[in-house]
HTML snippet that shows the backbone in 3Dmol.js (N, CA, C, O; Angstrom):
<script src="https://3Dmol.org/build/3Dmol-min.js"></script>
<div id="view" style="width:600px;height:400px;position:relative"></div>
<script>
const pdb = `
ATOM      1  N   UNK A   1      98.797 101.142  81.970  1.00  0.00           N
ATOM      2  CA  UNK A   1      99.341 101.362  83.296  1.00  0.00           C
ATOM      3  C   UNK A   1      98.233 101.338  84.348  1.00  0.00           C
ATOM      4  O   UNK A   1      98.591 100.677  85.323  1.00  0.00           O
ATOM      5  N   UNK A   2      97.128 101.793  84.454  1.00  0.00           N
ATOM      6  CA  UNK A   2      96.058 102.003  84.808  1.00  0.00           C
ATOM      7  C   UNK A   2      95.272 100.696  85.114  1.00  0.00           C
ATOM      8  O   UNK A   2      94.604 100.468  86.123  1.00  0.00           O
ATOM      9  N   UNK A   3      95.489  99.856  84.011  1.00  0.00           N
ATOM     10  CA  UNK A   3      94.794  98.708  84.187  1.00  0.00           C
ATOM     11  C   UNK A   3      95.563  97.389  85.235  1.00  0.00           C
ATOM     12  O   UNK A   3      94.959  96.415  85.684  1.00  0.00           O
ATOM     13  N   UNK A   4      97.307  97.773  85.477  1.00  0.00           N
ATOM     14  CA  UNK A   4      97.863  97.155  85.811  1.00  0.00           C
ATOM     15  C   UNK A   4      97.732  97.568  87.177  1.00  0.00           C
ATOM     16  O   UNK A   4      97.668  96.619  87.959  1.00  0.00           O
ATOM     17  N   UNK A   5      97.648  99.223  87.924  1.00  0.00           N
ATOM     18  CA  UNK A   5      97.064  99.259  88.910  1.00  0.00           C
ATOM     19  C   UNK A   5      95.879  99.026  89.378  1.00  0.00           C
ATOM     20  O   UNK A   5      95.418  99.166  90.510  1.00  0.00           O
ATOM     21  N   UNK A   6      95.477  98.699  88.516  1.00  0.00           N
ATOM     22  CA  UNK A   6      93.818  98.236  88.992  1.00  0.00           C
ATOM     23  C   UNK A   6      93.980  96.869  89.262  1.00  0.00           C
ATOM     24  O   UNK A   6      93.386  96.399  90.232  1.00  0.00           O
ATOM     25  N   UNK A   7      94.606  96.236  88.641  1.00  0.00           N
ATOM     26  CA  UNK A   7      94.849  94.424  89.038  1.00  0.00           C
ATOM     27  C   UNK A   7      95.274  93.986  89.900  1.00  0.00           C
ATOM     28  O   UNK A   7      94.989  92.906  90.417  1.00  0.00           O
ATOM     29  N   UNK A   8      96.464  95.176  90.387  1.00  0.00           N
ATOM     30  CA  UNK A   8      97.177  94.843  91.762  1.00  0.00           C
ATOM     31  C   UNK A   8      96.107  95.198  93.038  1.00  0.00           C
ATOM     32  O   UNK A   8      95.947  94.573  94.086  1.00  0.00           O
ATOM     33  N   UNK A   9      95.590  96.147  92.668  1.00  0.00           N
ATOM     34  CA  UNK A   9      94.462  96.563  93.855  1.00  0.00           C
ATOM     35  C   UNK A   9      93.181  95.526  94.423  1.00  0.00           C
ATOM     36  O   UNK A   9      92.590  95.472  95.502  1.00  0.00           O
ATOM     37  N   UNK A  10      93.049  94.627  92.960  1.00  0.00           N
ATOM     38  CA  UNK A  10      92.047  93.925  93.158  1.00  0.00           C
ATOM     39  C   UNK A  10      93.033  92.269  93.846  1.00  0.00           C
ATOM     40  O   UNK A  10      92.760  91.414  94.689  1.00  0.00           O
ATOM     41  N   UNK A  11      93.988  92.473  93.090  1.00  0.00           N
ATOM     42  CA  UNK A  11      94.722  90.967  94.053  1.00  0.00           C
ATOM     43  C   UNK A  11      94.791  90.998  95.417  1.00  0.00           C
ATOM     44  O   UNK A  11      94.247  90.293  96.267  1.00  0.00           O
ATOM     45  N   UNK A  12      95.737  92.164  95.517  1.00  0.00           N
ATOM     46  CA  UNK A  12      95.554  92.685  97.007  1.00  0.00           C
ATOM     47  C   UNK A  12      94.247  92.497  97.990  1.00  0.00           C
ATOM     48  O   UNK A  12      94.190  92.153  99.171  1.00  0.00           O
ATOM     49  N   UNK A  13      93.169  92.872  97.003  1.00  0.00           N
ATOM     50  CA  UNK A  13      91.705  93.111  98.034  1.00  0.00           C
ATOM     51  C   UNK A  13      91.459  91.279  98.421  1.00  0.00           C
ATOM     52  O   UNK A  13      91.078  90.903  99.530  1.00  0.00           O
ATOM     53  N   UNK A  14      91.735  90.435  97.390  1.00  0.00           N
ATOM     54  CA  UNK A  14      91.473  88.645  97.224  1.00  0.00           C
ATOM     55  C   UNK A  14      92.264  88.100  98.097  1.00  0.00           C
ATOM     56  O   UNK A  14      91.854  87.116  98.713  1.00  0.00           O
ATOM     57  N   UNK A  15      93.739  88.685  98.375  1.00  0.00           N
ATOM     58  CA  UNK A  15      94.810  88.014  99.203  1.00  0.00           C
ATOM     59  C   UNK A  15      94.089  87.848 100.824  1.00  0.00           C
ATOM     60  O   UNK A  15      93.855  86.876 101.543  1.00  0.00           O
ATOM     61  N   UNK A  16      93.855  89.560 100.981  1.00  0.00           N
ATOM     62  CA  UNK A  16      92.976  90.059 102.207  1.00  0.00           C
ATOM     63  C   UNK A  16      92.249  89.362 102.447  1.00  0.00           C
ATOM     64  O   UNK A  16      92.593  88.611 103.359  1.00  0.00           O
ATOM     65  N   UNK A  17      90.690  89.087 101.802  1.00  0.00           N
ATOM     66  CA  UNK A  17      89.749  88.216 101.970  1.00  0.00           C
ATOM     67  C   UNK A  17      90.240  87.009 102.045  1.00  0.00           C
ATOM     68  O   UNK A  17      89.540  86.337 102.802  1.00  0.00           O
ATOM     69  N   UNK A  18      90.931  86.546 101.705  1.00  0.00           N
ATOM     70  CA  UNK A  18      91.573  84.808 101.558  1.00  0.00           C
ATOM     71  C   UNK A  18      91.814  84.594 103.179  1.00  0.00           C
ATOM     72  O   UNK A  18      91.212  83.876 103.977  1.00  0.00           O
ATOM     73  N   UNK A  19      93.100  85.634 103.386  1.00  0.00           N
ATOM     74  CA  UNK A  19      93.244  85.773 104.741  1.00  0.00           C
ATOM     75  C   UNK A  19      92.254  85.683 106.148  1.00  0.00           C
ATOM     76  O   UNK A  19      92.034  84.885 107.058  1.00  0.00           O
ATOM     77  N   UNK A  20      91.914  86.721 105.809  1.00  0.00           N
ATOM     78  CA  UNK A  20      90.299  86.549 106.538  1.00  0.00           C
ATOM     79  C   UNK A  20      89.322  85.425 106.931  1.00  0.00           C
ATOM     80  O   UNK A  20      88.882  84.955 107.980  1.00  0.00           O
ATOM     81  N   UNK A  21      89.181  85.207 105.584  1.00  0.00           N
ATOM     82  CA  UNK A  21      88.620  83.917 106.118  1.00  0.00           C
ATOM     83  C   UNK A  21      89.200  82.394 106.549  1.00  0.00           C
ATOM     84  O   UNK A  21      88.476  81.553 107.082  1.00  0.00           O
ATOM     85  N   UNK A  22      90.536  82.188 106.251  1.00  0.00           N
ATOM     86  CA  UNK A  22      91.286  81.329 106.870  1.00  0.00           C
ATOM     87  C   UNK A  22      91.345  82.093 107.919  1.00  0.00           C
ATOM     88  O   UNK A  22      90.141  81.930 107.721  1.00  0.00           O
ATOM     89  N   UNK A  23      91.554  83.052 109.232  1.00  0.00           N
ATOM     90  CA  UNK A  23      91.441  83.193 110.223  1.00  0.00           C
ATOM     91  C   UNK A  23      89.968  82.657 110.317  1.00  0.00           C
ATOM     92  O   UNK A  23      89.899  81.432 110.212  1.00  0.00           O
ATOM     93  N   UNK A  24      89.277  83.038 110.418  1.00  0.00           N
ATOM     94  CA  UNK A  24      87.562  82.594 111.149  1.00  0.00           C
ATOM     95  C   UNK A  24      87.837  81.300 110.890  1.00  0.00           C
ATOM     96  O   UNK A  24      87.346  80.648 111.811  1.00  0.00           O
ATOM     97  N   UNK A  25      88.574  80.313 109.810  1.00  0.00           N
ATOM     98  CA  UNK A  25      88.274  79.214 109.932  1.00  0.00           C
ATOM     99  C   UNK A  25      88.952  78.120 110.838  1.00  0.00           C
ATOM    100  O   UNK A  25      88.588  76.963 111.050  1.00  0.00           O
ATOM    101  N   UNK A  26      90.206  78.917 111.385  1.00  0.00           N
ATOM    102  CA  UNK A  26      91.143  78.411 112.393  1.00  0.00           C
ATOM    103  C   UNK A  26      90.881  79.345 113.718  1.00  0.00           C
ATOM    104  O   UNK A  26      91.714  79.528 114.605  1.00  0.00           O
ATOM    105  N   UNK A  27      89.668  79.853 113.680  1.00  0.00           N
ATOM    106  CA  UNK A  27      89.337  80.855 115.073  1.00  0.00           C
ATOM    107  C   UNK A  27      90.140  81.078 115.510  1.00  0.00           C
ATOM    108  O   UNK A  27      90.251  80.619 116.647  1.00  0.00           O
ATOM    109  N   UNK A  28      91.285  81.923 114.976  1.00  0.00           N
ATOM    110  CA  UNK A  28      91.769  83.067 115.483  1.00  0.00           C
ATOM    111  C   UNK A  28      90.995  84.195 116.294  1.00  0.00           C
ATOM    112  O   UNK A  28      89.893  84.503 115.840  1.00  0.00           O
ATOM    113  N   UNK A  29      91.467  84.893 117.517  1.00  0.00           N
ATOM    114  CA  UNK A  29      90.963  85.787 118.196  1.00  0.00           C
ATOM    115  C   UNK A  29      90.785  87.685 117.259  1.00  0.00           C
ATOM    116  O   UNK A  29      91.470  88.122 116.334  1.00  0.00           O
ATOM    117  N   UNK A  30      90.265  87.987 117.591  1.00  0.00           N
ATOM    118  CA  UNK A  30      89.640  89.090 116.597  1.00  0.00           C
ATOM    119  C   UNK A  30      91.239  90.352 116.633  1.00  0.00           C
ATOM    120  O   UNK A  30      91.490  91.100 115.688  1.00  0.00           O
ATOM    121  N   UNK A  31      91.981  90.294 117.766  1.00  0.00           N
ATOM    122  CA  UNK A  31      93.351  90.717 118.330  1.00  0.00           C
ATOM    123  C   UNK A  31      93.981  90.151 117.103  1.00  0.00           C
ATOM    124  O   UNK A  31      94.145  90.819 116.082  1.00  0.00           O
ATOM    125  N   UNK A  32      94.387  88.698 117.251  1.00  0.00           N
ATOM    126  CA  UNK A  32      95.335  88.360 116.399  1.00  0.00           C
ATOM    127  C   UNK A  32      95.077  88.224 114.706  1.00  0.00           C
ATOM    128  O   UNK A  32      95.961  88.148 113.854  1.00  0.00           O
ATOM    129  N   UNK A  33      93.537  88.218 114.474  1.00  0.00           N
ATOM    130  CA  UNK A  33      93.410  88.563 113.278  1.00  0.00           C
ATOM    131  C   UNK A  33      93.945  89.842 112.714  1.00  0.00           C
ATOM    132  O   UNK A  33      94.469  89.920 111.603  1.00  0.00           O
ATOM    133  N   UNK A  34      93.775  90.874 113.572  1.00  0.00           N
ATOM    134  CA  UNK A  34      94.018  92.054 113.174  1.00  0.00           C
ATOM    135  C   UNK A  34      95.846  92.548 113.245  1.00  0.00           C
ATOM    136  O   UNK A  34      96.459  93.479 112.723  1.00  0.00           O
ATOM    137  N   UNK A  35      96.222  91.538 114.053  1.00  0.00           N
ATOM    138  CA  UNK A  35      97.668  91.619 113.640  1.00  0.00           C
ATOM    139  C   UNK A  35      98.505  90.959 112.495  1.00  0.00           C
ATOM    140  O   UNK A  35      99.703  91.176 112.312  1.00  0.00           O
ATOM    141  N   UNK A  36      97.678  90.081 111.709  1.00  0.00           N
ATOM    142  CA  UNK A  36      97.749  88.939 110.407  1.00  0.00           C
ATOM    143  C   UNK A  36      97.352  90.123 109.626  1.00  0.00           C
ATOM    144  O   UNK A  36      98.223  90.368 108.791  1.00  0.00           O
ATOM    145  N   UNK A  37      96.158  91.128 109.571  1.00  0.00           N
ATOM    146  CA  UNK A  37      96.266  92.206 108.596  1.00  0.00           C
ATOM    147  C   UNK A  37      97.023  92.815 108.531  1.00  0.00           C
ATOM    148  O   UNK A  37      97.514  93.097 107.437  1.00  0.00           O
ATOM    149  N   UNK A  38      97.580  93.420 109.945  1.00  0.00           N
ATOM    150  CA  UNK A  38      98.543  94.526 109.586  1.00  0.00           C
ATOM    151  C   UNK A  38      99.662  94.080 108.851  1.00  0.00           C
ATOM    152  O   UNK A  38     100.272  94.849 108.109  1.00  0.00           O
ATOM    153  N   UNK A  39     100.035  92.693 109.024  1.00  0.00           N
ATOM    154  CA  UNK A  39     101.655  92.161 108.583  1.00  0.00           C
ATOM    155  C   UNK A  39     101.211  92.392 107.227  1.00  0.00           C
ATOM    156  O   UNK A  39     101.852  93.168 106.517  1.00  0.00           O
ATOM    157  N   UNK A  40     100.028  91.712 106.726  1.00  0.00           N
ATOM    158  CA  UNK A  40      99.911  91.742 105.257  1.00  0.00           C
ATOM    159  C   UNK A  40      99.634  93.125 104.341  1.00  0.00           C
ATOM    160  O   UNK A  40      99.709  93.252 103.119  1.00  0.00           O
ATOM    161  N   UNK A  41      99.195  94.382 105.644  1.00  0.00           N
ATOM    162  CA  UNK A  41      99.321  95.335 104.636  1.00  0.00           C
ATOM    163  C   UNK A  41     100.881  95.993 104.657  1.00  0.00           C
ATOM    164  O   UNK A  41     101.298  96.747 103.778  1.00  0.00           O
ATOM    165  N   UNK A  42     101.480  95.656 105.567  1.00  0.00           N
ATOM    166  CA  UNK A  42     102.887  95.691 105.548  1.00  0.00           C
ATOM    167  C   UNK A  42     103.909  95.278 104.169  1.00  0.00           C
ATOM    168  O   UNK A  42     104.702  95.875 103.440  1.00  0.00           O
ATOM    169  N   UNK A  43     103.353  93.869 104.308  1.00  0.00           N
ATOM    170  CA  UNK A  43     103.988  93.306 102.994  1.00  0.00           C
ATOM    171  C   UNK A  43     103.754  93.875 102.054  1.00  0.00           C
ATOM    172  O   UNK A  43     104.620  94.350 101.319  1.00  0.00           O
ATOM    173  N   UNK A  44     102.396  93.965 101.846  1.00  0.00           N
ATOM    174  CA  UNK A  44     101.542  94.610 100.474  1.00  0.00           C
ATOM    175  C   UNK A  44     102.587  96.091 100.385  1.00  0.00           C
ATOM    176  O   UNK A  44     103.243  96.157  99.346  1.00  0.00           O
ATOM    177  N   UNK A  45     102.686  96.703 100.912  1.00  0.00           N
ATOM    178  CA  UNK A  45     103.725  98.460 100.764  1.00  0.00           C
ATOM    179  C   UNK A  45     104.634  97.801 100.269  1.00  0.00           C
ATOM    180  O   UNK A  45     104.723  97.880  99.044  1.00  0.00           O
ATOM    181  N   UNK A  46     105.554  96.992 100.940  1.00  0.00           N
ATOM    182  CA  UNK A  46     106.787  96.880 100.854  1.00  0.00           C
ATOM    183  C   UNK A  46     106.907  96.284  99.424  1.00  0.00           C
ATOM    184  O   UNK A  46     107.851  96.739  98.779  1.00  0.00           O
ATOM    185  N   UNK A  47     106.081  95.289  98.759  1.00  0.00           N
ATOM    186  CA  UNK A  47     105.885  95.109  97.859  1.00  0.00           C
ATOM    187  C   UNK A  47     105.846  95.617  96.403  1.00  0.00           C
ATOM    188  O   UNK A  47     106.417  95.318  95.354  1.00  0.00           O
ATOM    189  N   UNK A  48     104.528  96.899  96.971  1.00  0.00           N
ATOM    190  CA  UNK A  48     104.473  97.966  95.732  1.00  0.00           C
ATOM    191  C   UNK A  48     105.883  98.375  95.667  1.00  0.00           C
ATOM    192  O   UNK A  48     106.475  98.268  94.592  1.00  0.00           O
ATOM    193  N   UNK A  49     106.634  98.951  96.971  1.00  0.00           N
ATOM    194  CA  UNK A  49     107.711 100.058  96.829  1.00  0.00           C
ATOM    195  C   UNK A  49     108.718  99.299  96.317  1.00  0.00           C
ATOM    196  O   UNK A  49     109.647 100.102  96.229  1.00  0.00           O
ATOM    197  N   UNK A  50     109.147  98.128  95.882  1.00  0.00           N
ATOM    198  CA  UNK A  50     109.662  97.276  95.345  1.00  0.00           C
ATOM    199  C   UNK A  50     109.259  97.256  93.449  1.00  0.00           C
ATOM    200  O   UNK A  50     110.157  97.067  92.628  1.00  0.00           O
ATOM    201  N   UNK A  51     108.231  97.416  93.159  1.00  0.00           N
ATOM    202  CA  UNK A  51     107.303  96.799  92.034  1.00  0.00           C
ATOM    203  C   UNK A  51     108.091  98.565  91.667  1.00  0.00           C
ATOM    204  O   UNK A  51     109.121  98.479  90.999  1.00  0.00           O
ATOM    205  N   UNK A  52     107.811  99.526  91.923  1.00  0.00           N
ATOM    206  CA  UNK A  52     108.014 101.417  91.530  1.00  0.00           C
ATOM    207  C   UNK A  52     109.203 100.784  90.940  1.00  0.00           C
ATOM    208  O   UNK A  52     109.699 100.057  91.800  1.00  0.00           O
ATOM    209  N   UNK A  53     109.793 100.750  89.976  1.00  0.00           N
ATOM    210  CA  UNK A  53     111.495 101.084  89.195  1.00  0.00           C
ATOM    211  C   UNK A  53     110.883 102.188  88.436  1.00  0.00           C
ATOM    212  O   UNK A  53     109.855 102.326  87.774  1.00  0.00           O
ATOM    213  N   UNK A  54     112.229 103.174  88.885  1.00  0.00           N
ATOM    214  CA  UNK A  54     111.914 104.406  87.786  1.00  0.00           C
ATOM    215  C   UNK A  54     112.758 104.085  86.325  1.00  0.00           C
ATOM    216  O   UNK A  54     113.940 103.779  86.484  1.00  0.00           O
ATOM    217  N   UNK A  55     112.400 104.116  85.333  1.00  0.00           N
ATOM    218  CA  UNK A  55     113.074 103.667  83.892  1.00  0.00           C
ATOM    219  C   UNK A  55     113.843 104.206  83.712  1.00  0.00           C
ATOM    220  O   UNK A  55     113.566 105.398  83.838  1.00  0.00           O
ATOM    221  N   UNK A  56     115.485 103.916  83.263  1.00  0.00           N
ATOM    222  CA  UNK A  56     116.318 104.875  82.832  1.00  0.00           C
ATOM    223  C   UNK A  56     117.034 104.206  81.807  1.00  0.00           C
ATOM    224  O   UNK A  56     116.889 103.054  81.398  1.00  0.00           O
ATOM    225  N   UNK A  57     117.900 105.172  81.415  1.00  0.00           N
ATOM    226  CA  UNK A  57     118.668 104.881  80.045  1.00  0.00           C
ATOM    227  C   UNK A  57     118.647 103.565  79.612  1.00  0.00           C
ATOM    228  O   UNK A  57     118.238 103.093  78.551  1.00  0.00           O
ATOM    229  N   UNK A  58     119.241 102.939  80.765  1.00  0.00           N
ATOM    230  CA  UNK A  58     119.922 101.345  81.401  1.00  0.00           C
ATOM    231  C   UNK A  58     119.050 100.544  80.653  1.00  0.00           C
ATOM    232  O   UNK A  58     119.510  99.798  79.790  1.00  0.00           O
ATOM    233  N   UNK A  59     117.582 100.618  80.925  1.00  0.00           N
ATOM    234  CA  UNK A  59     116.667  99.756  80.773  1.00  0.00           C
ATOM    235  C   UNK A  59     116.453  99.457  79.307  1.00  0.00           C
ATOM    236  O   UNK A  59     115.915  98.387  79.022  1.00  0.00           O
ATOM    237  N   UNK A  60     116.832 100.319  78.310  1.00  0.00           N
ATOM    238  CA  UNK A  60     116.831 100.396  76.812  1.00  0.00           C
ATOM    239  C   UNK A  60     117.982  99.336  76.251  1.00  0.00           C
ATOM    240  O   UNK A  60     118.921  98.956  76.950  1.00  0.00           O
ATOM    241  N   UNK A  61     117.817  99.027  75.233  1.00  0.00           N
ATOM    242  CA  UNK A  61     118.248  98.628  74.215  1.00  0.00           C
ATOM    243  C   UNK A  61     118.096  99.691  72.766  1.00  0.00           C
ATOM    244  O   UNK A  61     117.114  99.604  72.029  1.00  0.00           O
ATOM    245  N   UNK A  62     118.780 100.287  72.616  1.00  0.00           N
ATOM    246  CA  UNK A  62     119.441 101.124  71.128  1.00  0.00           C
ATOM    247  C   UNK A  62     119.213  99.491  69.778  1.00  0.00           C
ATOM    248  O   UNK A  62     119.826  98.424  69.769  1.00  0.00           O
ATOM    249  N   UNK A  63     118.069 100.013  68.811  1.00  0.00           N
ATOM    250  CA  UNK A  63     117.649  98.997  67.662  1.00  0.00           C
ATOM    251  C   UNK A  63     117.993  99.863  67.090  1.00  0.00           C
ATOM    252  O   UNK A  63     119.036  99.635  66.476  1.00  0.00           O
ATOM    253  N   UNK A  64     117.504 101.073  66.948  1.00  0.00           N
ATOM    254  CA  UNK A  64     118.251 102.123  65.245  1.00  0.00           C
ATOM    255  C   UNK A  64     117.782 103.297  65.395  1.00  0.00           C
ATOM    256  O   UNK A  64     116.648 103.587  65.777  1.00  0.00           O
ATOM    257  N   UNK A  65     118.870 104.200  65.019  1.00  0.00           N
ATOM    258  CA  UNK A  65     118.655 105.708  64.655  1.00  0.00           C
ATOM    259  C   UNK A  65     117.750 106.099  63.127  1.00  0.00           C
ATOM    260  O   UNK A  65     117.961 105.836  61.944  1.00  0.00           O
ATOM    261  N   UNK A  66     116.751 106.792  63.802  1.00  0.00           N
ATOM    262  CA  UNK A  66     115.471 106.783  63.131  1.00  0.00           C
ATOM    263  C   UNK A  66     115.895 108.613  62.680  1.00  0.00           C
ATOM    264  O   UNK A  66     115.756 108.945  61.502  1.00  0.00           O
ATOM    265  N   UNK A  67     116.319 109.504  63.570  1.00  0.00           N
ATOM    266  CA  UNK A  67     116.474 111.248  62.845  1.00  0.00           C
ATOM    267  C   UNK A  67     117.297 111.565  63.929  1.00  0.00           C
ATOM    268  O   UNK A  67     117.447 111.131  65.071  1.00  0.00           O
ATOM    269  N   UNK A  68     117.945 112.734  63.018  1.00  0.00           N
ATOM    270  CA  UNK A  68     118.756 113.540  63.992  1.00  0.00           C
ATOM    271  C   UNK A  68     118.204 115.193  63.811  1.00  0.00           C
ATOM    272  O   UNK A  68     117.947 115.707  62.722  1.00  0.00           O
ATOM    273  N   UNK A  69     118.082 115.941  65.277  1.00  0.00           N
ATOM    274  CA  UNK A  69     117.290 117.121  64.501  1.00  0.00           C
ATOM    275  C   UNK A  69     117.841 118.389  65.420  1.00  0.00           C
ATOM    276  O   UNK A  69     118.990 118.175  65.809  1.00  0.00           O
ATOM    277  N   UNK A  70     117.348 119.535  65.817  1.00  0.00           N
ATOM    278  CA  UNK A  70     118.421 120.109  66.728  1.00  0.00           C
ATOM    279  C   UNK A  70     118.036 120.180  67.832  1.00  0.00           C
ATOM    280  O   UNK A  70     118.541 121.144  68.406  1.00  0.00           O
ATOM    281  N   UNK A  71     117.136 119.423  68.641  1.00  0.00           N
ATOM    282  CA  UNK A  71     116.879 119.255  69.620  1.00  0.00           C
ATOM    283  C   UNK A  71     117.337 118.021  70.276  1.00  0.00           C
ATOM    284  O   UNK A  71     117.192 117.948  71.497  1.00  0.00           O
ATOM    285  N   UNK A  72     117.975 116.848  69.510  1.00  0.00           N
ATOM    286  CA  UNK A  72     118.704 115.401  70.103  1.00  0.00           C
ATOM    287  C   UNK A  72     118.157 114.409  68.856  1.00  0.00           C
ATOM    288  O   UNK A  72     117.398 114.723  67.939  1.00  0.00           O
ATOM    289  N   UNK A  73     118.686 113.325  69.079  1.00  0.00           N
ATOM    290  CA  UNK A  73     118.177 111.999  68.297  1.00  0.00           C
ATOM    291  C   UNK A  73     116.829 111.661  68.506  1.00  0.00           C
ATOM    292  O   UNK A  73     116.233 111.979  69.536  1.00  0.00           O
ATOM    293  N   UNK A  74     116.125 110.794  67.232  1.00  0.00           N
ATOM    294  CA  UNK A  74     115.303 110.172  67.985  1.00  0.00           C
ATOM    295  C   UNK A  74     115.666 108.739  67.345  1.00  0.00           C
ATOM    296  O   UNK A  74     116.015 108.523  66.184  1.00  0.00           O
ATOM    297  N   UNK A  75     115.459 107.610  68.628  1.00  0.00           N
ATOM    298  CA  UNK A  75     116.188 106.437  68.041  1.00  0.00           C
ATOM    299  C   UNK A  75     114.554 105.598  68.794  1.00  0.00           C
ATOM    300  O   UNK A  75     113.587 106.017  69.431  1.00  0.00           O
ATOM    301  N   UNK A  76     115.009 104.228  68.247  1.00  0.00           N
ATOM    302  CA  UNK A  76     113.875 102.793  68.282  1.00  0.00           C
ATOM    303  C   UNK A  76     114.705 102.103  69.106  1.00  0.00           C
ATOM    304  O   UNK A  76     115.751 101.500  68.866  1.00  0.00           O
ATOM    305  N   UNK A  77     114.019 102.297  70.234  1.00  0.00           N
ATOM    306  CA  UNK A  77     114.853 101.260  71.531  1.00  0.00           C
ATOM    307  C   UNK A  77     113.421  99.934  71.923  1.00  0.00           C
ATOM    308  O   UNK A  77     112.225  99.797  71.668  1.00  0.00           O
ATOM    309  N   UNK A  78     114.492  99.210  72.660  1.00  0.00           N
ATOM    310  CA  UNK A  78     113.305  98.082  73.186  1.00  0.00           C
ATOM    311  C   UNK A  78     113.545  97.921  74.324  1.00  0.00           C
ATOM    312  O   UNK A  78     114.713  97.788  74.689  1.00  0.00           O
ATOM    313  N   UNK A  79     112.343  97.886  75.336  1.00  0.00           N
ATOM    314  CA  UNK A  79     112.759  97.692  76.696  1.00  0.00           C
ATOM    315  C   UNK A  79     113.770  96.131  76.890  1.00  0.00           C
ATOM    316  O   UNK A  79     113.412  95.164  76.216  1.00  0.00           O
ATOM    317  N   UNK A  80     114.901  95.994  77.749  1.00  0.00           N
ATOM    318  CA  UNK A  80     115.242  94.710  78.054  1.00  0.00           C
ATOM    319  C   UNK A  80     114.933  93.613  78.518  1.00  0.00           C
ATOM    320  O   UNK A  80     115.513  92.539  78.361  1.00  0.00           O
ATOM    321  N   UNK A  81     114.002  93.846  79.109  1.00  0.00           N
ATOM    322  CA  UNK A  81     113.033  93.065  80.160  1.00  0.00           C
ATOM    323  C   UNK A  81     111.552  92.822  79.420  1.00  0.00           C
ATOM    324  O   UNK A  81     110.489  92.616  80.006  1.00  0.00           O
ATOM    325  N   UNK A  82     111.755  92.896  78.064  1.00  0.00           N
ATOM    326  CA  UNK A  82     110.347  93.157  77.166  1.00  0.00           C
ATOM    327  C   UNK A  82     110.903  92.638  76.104  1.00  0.00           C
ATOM    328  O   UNK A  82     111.927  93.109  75.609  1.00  0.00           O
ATOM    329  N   UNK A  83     110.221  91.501  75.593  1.00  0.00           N
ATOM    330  CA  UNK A  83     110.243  91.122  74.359  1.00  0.00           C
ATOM    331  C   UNK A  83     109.902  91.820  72.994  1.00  0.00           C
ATOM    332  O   UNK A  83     110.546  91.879  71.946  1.00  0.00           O
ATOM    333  N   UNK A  84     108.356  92.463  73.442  1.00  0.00           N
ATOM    334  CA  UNK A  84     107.148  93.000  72.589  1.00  0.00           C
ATOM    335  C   UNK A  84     107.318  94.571  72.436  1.00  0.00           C
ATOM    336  O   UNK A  84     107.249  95.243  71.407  1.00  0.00           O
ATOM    337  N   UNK A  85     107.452  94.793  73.161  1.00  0.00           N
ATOM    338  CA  UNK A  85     107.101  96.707  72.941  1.00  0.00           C
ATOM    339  C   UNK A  85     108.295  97.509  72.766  1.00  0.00           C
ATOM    340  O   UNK A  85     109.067  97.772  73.689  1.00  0.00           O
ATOM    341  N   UNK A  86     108.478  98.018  71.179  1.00  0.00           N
ATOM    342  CA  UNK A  86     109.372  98.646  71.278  1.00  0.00           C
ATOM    343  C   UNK A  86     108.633 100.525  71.203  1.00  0.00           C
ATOM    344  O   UNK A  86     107.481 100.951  71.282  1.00  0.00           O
ATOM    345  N   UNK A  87     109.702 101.064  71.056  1.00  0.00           N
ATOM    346  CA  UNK A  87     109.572 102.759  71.803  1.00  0.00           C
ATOM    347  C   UNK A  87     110.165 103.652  70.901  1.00  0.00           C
ATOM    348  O   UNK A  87     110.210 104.854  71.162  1.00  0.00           O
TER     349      UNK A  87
END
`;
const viewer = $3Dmol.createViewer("view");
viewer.addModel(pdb, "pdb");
viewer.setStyle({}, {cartoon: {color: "spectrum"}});
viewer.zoomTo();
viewer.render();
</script>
C-alpha cells in the first residue's frame, strides 16, 4: 500500500515538472503558469478522492468456507477486480 502511495506521489511530482516546463517552453506568463498549477493540483485531489474506495462486502467473491468458530466464519474470498490475491 505504501509503495503504491509512493508511486502516485512521485507521478504526480513528473506530471508537475512536465507541466512546467512546457509552460517556459511556450512562455507562458509566470500569472498564468501558476494558474495551469493550480488546475492540476485540482485535478490531482479530485483524482486521489476518486482512487479512496472503501472495500466492502460487495467487492468479495465467497471461494470456500475454511472454519466456523464462535466468533463468525472464516471463509477464502477473492477480490473481484483482482485476479491474483486471494484473502
Amino acid at each position: 500500500m505504501m509503495v503504491t502511495d509512493l508511486r502516485r506521489c512521485r507521478l504526480s511530482e513528473l506530471r508537475r515538472r512536465a507541466l512546467q516546463r512546457r509552460a517556459t517552453e511556450v512562455k507562458l506568463s509566470s500569472e498564468e503558469e501558476e494558474q495551469l498549477l493550480r488546475n492540476l493540483e485540482k485535478k490531482e485531489t479530485e483524482y486521489m478522492r476518486l482512487q479512496t474506495h472503501k472495500i466492502g462486502i460487495d467487492d468479495f467473491e465467497l471461494l470456500t468456507l475454511i472454519g466456523k468458530g464462535a466468533f463468525g466464519e472464516n471463509v477464502l474470498v477473492k477480490l473481484n477486480y483482482d485476479e491474483f490475491d486471494l484473502f
